[in-house]
C-alpha positions in Angstrom: 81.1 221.1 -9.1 80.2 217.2 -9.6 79.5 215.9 -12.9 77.2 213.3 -13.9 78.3 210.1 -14.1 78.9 208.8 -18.1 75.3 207.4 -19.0 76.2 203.6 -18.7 77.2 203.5 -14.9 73.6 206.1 -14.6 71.5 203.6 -16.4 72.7 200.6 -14.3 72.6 202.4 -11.5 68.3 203.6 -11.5 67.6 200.5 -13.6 67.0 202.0 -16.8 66.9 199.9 -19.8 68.8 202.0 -23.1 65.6 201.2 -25.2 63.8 202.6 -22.8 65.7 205.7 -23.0 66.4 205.7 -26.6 62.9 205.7 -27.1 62.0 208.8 -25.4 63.7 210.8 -27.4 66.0 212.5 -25.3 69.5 213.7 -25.4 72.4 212.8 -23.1 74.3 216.0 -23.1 70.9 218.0 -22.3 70.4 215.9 -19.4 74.1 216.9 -18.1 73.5 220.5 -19.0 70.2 220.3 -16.6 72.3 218.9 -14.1 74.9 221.2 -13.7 72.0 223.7 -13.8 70.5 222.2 -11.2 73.5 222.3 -9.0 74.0 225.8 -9.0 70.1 226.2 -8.4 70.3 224.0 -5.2 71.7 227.2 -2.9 68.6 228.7 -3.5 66.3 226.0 -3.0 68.4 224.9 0.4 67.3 228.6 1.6 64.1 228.6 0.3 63.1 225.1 1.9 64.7 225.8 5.3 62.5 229.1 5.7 59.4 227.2 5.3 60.6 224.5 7.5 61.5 226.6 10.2 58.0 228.3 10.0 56.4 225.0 10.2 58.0 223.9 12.9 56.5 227.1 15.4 53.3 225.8 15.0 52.2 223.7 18.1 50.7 220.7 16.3 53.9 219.8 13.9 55.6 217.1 16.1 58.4 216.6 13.4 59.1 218.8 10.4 61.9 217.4 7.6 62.7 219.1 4.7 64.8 217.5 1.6 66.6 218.8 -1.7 66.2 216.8 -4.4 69.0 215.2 -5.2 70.4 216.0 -8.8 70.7 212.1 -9.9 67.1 211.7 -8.9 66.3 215.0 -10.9 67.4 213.5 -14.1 66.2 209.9 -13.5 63.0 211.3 -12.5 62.4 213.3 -15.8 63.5 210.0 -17.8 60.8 208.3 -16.2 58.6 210.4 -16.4 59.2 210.8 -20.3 59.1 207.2 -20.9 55.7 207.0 -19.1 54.0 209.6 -21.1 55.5 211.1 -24.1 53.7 214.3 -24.5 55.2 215.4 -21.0 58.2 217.9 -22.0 60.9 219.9 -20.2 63.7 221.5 -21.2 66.9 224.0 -19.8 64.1 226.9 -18.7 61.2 225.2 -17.3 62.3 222.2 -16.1 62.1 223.7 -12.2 58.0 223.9 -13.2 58.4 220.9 -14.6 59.5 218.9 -11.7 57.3 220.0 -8.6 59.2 219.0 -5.8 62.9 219.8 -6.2 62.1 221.1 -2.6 60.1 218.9 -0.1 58.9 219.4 3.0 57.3 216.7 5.4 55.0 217.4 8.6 54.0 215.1 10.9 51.7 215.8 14.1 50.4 212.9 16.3 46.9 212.9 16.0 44.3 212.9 12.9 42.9 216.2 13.4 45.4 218.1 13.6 45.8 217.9 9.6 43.0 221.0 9.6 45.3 223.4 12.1 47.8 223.0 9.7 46.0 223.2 6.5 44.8 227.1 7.9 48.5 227.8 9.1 49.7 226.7 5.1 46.7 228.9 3.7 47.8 231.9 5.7 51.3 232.0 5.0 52.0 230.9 1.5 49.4 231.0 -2.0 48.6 227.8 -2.9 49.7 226.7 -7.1 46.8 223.8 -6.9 44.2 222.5 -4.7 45.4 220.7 -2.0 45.2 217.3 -2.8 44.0 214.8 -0.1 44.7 210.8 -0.5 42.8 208.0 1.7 42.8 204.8 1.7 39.2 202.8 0.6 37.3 202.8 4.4 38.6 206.1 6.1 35.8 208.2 4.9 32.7 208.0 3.6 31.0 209.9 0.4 29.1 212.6 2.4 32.7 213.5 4.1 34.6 213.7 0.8 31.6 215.9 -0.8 31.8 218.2 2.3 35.9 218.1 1.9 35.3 219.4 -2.0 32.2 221.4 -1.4 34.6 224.7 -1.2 37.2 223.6 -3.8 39.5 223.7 -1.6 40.4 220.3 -1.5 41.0 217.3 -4.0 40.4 214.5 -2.3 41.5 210.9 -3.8 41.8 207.5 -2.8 44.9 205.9 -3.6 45.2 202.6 -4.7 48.3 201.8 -2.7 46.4 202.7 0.7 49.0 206.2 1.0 47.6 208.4 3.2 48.8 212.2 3.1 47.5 215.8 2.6 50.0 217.7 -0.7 50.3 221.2 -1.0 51.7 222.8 -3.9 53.3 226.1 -2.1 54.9 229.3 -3.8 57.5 231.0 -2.5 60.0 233.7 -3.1 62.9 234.8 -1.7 65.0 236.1 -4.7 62.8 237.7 -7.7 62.4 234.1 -9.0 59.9 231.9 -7.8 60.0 228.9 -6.3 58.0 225.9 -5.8 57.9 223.9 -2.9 56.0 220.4 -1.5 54.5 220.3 1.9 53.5 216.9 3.2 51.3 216.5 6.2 50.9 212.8 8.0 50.6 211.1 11.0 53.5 209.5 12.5 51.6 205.9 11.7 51.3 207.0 8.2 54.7 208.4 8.1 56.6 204.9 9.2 54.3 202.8 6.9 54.8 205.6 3.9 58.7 205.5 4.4 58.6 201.3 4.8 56.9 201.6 1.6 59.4 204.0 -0.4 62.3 202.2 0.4 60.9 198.4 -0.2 59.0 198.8 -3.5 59.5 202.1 -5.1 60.3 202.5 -7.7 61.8 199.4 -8.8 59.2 196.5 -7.5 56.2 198.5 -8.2 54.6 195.3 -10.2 55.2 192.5 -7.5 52.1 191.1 -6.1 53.7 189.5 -3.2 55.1 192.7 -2.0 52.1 194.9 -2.6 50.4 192.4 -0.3 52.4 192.7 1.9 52.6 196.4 2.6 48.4 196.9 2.3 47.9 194.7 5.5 51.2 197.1 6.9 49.1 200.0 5.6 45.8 198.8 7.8 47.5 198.0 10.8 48.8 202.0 10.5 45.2 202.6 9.9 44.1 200.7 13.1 47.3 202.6 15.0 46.1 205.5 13.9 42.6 205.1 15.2 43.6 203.4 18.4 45.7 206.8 18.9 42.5 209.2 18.6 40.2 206.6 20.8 43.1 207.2 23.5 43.3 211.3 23.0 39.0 211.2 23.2 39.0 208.9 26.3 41.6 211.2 28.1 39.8 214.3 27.3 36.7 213.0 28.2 38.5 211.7 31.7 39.5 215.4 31.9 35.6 216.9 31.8 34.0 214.3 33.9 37.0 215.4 36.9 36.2 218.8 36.0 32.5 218.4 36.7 33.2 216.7 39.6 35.3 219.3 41.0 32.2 221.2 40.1 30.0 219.4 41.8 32.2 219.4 45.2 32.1 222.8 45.2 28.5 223.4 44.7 28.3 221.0 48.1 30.5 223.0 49.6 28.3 226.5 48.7 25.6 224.3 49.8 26.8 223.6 52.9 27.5 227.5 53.5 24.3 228.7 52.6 22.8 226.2 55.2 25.0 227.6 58.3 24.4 231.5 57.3 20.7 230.5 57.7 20.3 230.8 61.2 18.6 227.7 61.6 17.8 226.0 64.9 20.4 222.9 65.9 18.3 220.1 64.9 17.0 222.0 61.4 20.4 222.6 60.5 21.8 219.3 61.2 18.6 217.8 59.0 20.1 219.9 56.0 24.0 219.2 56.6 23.0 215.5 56.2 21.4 215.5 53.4 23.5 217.4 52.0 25.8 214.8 52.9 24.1 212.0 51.8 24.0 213.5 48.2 27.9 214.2 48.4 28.2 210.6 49.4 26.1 209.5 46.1 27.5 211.6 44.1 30.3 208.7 43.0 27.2 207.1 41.4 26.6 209.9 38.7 29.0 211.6 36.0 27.5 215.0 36.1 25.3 215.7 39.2 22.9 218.3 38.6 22.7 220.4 42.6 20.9 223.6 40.7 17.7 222.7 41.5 19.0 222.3 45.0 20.5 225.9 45.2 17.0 227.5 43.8 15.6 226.0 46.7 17.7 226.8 48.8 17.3 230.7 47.9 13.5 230.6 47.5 13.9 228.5 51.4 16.0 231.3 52.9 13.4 234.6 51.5 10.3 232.6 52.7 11.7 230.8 55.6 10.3 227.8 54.6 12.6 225.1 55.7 10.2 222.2 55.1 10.5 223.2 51.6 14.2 223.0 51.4 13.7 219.7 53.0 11.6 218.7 50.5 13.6 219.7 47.9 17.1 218.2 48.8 14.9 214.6 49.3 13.5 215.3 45.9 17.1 215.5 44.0 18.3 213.0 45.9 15.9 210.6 45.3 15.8 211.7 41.4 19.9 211.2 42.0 19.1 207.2 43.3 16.1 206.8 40.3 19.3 207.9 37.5 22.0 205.2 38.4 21.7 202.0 36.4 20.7 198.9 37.7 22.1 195.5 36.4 19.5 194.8 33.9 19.8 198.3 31.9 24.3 198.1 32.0 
């Protein structure tokens, strides 16, 4: 088993000032004897975290799930900092694993902005929740009616961070042995995810206070904002693409029912070649218009056919066309 490294080499190492530690109170040796608790704890967690990984990763929307032990050197530097931040926060040898949320963290990322919702339910189904799921924005990506309707349930905390981070945090229990466990779950879009980890390794937690820097990274944070939008303007244009060649195909094969009907009607020569074109001549339009409405045409055809009246039919197919010509836009209403 490693040891801790003697406290000197430590304190260089994170950046810790002594009189920053000596003024927290806390004791050396405990710190060592969390340690080596810690490393015989890790089995456990590196278990625990690869069973929830592996049951994020069936579900369709998670692109890329990642999942991270804490390592035990950023266990004890984290519970000097947070000590020295606020005094009243405590640990010691037994609760220490409460103490420190996210010994075991798990990233998802999926592609698109809303897709965070399909894996909220999947998180909700599988595992109970020790917290509200906390949801951080940036100032601009939602409005106050949309974070009211977010918290209306109480099922959702949702805060806008001052460093533009963008995330949904869960706060998941598990169990594989009798003793629980605790486990983070992160879900982000791969924009927020390379801005996020740009973020982490440049300024935390050593530059947190530099101006320049924080700059910096908030016009990176936007642009992953903009990416991110540019991304679900692309997925709506292509679906949209998708329904309008659907109606069209649609369309063609109402003209080609159409067409049917009109030769099963035992019409004379000339009648029949009346209908057929236009028939035709809507089919040719038909470029003009997203979604051409032929129903109208059909009903007449029917009532046509029982009644024999083919100078209604006529009528009728003029009618739609005509209506067809009347919808397109002309240059002074584009």
């Amino acid at each position: 088993m490693s040891e801790l490294m003697d406290k000197k080499s430590f304190f260089e190492k994170y950046r810790i000032k002594e009189e920053t530690f000596e003024g927290t109170d806390l004791k050396w040796e405990e710190l060592k004897s969390i340690y080596n608790d810690y490393i015989s704890y890790r089995p456990l967690l590196e278990s625990t975290g690869k069973t929830i990984a592996d049951l994020l990763r069936t579900h369709p929307d998670a692109h890329t799930v990642r999942m991270r032990i804490k390592n035990p050197e950023h266990l004890i530097e984290k519970l000097i900092r947070k000590k020295a931040e606020n005094n009243d926060f405590s640990f010691d040898l037994k609760d220490y694993k409460t103490k420190i949320t996210d010994l075991i963290g798990v990233r998802v990322l999926h592609l698109y902005k809303d897709q965070a919702i399909n894996l909220d339910e999947m998180i909700r189904e599988n595992w109970e929740l020790a917290e509200p799921v906390t949801i951080y924005f940036r100032h601009g990506d939602i409005d106050d009616d949309e974070k009211a309707e977010l918290e209306a349930e109480g099922k959702f905390n949702v805060k806008k961070h001052s460093a533009g981070y963008r995330s949904w945090h869960y706060l998941i229990k598990s169990r594989l042995t009798k003793e629980e466990t605790l486990a983070e779950i992160q879900i982000r879009t791969i924009f927020e995810e390379g801005w996020s980890e740009i973020d982490h390794q440049l300024r935390y937690p050593y530059y947190v206070g530099d101006q320049i820097l924080t700059n910096q990274l908030l016009v990176l944070n936007r642009l992953a904002g903009s990416a991110d939008e540019m991304v679900n303007s692309i997925k709506e244009t292509l679906e949209r693409f998708k329904e309008l060649n659907k109606e069209k195909q649609e369309s063609q094969d109402t003209i080609e029912e159409l067409r049917k009907e009109i030769r099963n009607l035992n019409l004379k020569k000339p009648q029949s070649e009346s209908l057929l074109e236009l028939v035709n001549n809507i089919e040719r339009k038909q470029s003009y218009f997203s979604i051409p409405d032929f129903s109208h045409l059909a009903e007449a055809m029917e009532r046509a056919q029982k009644i024999g009246g083919i100078d209604a039919l006529k009528r009728a197919a003029e009618s739609i066309s005509i209506a067809q010509i009347a919808s397109k836009p002309t240059k002074e209403n584009k």
